[in-house]
C-alpha positions in Angstrom: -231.5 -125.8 -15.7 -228.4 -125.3 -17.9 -228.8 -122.7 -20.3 -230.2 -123.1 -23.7 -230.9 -126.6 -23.0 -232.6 -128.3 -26.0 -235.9 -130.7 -26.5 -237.5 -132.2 -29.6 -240.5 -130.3 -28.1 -241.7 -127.6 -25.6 -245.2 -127.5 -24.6 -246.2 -124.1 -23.2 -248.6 -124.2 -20.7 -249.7 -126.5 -18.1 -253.7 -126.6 -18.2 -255.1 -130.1 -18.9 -254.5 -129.5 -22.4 -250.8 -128.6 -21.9 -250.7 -132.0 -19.5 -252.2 -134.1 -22.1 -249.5 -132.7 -25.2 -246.9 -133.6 -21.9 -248.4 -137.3 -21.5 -248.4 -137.7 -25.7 -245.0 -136.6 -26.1 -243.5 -138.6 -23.5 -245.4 -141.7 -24.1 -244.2 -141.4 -27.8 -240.6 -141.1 -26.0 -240.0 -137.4 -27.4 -238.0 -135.2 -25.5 -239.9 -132.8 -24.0 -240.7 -130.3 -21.7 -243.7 -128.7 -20.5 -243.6 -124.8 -19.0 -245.8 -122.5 -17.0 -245.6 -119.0 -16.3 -247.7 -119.3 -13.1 -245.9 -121.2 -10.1 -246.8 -124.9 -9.2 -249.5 -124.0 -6.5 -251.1 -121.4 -8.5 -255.0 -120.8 -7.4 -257.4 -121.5 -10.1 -260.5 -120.1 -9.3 -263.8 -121.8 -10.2 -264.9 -125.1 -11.8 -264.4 -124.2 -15.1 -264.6 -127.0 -17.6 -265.8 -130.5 -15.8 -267.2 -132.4 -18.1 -265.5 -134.8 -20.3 -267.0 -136.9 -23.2 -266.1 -140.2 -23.6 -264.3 -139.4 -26.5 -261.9 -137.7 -24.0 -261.9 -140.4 -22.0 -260.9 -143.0 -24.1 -257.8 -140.9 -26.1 -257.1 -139.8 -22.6 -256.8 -144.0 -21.4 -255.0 -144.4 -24.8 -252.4 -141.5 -23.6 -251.3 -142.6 -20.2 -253.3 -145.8 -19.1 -256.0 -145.8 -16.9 -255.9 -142.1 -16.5 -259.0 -142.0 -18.3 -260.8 -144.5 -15.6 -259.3 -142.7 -13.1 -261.1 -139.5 -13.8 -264.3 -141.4 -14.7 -264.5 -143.4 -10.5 -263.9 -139.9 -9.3 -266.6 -138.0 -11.6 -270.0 -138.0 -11.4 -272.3 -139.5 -14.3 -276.2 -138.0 -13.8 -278.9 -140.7 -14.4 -281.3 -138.4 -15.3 -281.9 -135.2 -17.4 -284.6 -132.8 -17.4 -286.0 -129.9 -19.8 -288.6 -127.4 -18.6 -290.4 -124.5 -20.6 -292.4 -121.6 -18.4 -292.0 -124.2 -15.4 -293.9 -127.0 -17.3 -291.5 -130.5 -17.8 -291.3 -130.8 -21.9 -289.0 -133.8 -21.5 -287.3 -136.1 -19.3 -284.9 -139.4 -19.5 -283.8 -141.4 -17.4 -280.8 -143.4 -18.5 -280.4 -146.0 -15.4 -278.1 -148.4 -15.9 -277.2 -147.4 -19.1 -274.0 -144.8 -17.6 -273.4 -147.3 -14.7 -268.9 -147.4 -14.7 -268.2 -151.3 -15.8 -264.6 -152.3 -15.0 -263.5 -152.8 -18.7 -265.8 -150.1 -20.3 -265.7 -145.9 -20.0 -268.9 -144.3 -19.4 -270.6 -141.9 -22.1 -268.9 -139.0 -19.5 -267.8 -137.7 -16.2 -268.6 -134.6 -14.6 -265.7 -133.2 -11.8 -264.2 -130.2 -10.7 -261.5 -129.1 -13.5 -258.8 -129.0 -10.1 -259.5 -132.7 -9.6 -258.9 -133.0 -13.8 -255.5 -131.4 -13.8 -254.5 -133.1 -10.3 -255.2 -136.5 -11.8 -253.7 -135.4 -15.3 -250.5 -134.3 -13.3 -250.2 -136.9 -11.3 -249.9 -139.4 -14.4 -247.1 -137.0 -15.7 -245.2 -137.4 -13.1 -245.6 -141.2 -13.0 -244.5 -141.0 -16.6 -241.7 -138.6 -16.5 -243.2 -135.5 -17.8 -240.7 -132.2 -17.2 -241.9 -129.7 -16.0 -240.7 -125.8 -15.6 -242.7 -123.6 -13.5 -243.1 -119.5 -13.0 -240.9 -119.4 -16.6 -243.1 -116.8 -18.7 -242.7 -117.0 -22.2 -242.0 -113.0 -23.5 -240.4 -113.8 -26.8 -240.5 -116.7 -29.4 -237.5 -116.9 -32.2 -238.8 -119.0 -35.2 -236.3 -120.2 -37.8 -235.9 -123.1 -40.6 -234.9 -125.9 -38.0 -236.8 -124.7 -34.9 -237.5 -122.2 -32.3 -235.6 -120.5 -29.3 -237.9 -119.3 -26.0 -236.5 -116.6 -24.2 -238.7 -116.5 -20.7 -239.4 -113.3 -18.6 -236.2 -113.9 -16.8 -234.0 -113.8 -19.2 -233.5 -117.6 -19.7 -233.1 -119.4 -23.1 -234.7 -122.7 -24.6 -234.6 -124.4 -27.6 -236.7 -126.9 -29.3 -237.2 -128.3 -32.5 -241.5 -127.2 -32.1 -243.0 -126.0 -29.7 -247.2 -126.8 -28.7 -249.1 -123.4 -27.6 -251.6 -124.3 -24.8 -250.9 -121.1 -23.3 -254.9 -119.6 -23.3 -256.9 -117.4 -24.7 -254.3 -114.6 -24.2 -251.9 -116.9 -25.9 -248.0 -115.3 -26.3 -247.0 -118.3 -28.7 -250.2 -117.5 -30.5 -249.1 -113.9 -31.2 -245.5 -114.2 -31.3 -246.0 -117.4 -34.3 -248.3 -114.1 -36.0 -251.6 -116.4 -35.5 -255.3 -114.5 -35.0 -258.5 -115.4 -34.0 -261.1 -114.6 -36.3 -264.3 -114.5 -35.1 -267.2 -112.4 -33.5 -267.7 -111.6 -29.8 -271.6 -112.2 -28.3 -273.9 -109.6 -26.8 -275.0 -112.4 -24.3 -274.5 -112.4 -20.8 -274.2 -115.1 -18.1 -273.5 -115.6 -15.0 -271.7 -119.0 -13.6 -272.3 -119.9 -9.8 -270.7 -122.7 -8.0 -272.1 -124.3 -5.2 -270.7 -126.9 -2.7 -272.6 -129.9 -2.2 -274.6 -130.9 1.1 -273.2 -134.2 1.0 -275.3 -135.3 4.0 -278.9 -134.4 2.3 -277.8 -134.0 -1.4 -279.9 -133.0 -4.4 -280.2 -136.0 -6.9 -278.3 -136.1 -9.5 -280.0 -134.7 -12.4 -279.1 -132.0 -15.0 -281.8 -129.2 -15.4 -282.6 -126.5 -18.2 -285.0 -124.2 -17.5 -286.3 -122.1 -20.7 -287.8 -118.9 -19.0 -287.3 -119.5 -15.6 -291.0 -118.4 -13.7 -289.3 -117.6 -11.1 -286.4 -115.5 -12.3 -288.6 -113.4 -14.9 -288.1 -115.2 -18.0 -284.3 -115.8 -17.5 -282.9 -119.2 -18.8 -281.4 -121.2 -16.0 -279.3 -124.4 -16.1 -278.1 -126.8 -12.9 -275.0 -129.1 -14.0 -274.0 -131.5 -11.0 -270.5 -132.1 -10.7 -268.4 -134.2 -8.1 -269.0 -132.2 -4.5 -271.4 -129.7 -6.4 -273.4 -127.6 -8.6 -272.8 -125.1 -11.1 -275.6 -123.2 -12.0 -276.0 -121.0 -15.0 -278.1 -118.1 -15.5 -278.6 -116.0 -19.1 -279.2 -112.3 -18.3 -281.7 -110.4 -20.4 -280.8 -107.3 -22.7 -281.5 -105.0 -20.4 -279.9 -106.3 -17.7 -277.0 -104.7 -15.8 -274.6 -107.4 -15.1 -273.1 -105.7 -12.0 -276.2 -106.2 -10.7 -275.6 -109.8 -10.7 -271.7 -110.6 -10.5 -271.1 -111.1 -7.0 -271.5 -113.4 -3.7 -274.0 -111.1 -2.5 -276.2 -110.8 -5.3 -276.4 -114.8 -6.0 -277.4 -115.2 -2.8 -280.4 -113.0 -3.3 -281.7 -114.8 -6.2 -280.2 -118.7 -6.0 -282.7 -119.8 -3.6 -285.8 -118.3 -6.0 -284.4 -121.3 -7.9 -283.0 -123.5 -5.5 -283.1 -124.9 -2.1 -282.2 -121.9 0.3 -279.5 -123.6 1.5 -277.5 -123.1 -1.2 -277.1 -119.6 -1.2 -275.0 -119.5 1.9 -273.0 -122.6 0.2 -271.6 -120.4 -2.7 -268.0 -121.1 -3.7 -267.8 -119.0 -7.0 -269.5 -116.2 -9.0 -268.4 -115.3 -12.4 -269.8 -113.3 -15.5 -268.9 -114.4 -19.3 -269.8 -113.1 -22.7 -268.5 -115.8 -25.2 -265.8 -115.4 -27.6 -266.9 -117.3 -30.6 -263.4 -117.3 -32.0 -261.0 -119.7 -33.9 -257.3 -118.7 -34.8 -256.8 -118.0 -38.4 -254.1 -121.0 -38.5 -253.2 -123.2 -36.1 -249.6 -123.4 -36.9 -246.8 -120.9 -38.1 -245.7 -120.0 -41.3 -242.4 -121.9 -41.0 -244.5 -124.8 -39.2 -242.6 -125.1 -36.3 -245.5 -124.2 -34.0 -248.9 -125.6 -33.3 -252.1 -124.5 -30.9 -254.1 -125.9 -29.3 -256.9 -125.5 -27.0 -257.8 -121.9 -25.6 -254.9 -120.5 -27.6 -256.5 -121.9 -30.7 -259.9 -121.4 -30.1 -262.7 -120.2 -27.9 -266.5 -121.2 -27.9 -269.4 -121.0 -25.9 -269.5 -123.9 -23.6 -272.6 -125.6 -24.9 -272.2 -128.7 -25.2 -269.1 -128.6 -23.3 -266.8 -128.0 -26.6 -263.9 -126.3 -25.1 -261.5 -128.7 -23.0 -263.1 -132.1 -25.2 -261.8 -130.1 -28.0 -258.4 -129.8 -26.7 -257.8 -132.8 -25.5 -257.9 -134.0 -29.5 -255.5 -130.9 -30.7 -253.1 -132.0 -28.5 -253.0 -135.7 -29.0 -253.3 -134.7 -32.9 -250.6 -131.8 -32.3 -248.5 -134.8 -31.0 -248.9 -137.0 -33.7 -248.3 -134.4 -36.6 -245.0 -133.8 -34.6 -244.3 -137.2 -34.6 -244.3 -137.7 -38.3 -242.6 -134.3 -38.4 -239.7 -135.6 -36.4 -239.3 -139.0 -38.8 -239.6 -137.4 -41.7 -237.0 -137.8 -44.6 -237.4 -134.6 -46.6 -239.2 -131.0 -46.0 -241.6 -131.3 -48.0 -242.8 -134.4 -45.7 -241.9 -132.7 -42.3 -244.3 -129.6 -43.6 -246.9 -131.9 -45.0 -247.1 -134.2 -41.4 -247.4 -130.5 -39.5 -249.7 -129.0 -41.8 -252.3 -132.1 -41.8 -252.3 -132.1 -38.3 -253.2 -128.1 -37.8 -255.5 -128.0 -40.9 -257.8 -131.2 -39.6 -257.6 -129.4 -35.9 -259.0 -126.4 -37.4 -262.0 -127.8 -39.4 -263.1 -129.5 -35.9 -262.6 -126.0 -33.7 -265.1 -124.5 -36.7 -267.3 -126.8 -36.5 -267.3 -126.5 -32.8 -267.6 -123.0 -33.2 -270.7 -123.4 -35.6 -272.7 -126.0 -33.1 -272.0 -123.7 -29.8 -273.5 -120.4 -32.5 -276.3 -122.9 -33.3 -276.6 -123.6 -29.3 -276.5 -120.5 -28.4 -278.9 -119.1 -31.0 -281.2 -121.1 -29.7 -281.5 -120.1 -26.1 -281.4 -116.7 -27.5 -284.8 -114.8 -26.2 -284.2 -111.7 -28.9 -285.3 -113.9 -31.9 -289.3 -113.9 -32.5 -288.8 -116.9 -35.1 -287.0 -119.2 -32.2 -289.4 -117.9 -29.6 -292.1 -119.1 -31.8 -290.8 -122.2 -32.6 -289.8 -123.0 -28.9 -293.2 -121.6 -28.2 -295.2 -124.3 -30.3 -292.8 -127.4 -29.8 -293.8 -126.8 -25.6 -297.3 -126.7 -26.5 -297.0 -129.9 -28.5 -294.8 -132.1 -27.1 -297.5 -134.3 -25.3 -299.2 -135.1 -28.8 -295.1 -135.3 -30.6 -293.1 -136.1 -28.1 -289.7 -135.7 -30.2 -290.5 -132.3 -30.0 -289.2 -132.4 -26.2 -286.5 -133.9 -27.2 -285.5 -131.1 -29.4 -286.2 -128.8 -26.9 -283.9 -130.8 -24.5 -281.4 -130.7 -27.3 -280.9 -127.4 -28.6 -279.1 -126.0 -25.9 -276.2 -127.8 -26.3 -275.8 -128.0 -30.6 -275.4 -131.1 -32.4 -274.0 -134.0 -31.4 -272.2 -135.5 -34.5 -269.2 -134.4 -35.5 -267.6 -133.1 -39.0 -267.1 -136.0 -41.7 -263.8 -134.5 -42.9 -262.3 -135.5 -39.8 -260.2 -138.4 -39.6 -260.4 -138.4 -35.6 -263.9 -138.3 -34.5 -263.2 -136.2 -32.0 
């Protein structure tokens, strides 16, 4: 690459948020190129986010067409969801035909590994033309009046006119623009498994909460089917050591307590997370040359599965503020179209942030008020049966979204 070549726009980072900003810019027919500091056949370890609303979906059909279907045929959709409290069902549906994939319609979701997400969102970047750079680290970011100059780990030299962050939480273009998350860290604990499918005698296809496991001594546990498997989450208690609980081994001593035995020798992936409930102080630069997006912009807990259906709007959003940034006749307009952008991105990451709280303060076993309450609606949900439906609910924060948002997404 010739030195200090020069693009409208440089995306940094390819995650499916990065590849999204990539397929927006180029559809739009901006220059642009999108960078990684890992190589192209990096490992990424675990399922991480695989579930996408059909909100993603359809801006990601609208981005590069028939992406969108592509990753609903080779998803999963569960027909059936169930809630239990102390090992006693509170609430069940059953939604049959209603997510059945219709060739002109997306479903309400799809549930795949996120390697099969970013294979398929790579592949339509490279039928589109996306450029990519690999193993390029960005080290330093140079900000002026008309645009910004990336000097990468090696040495070399690029220059745009912006430049999207979608870099993660440990975001360089976040803290080289001077950006912060504000925010508070939880004391909770959980542990992630993933577990490979027997695709000869599956499990059916149903996703599980368990308040207060029986089984597991009061723990909160949670199967999510995804295409080719399971990932099962389990909320630690206070006093629980998490090292006790944070490996192969370990899983494999308490998984089938919960599931069939066979499982435990099917475990891909182990993982331990406290969440981040964070959301960066602007989500562009002072000179407005740089926006964030995604895990650089924001983290939540994933109930609800707010992370990566966030970022797929902040990108197409980052995209279109750029856009009008790029056309515009004056400053004052180019700063306007930029800071619209960033400021309606932000209200949706804190309201995010505030349903995921909500979520999680809910499954939150510390709280005598919310034990109480859970306690009651369990005992009463065969005389008012909305109360399993709340119970069902909670877990995973409201549904609707914030009504300052132009984009409903």
């Amino acid at each position: 690459m010739a030195k200090e070549k020069k693009y409208d726009v440089i995306v940094v980072g390819a995650g499916p948020v990065g590849l999204v900003a990539g397929l927006a810019l180029r559809k739009k027919g901006i220059s642009t190129l999108v960078m990684e500091a890992d190589p192209f056949d990096r490992p990424r370890p675990g399922s991480r986010a695989i579930y996408l609303h059909s909100a993603s979906l359809n801006l990601l059909e609208e981005t590069a067409e028939g992406l969108g279907f592509t990753l609903a045929r080779n998803g999963i959709i569960w027909p059936v969801k169930r809630t239990f409290y102390k090992g006693k069902e509170v609430y069940v549906r059953n939604y049959g035909k209603d997510n059945n994939l219709e060739s002109n319609k997306l479903p309400h979701f799809t549930a795949l590994h996120q390697d099969k997400i970013e294979k398929y969102m790579y592949e339509a970047c490279m039928e589109a033309g996306v450029e990519f750079l690999w193993n390029a680290a960005v080290e330093k970011l140079d900000v002026t009046d008309s645009g910004v100059q990336l000097t990468t780990s090696s040495g070399e030299t690029l220059k745009a006119q912006y430049v999207i962050g979608c870099d993660g939480a440990r975001s360089v273009v976040r803290e080289q623009a001077g950006l912060k998350f504000e925010g508070p860290r939880t004391a909770d604990t959980f542990i992630v498994v993933d577990a490979k499918e027997d695709e000869e005698n599956p499990l059916p296809l149903e996703r599980i909460f368990h308040y207060q496991h029986p089984a597991m001594g009061g723990r909160n546990v949670m199967f999510v089917p995804f295409k080719g498997g399971w990932r099962i989450d389990l909320q630690l208690l206070e006093s629980d050591n998490p090292e006790d609980y944070t490996n192969i081994e370990s899983a494999k001593s308490w998984l089938p307590k919960v599931m069939d035995a066979k499982y435990a020798e099917r475990i891909t992936w182990v993982s331990s997370y406290r969440f981040h409930q964070v959301v960066a102080n602007s989500f562009t630069d002072v000179k407005r040359r740089i926006f964030i997006a995604g895990e650089a912009a924001h983290l939540f807990a994933p109930f609800g599965a707010r992370g990566l259906n966030s970022g797929v709007p902040d990108a197409v959003i980052a995209v279109r503020g750029i856009e009008k940034a790029l056309q515009s006749h004056s400053e004052d307009e180019r700063i306007e179209a930029i800071e619209t952008a960033a400021k309606e991105r932000r209200i949706a990451a804190k309201w995010n942030r505030d349903a995921s709280t909500t979520a999680l303060h809910h499954l939150q076993g510390n709280s005598p008020e919310m034990n109480m309450k859970r306690e009651i609606a369990a005992s009463m949900v065969s005389i008012v049966p909305r109360l399993g439906r709340w119970l069902d609910e909670g877990p995973y924060g409201p549904k609707f979204g914030p009504p300052e948002l132009t984009t409903k997404y």
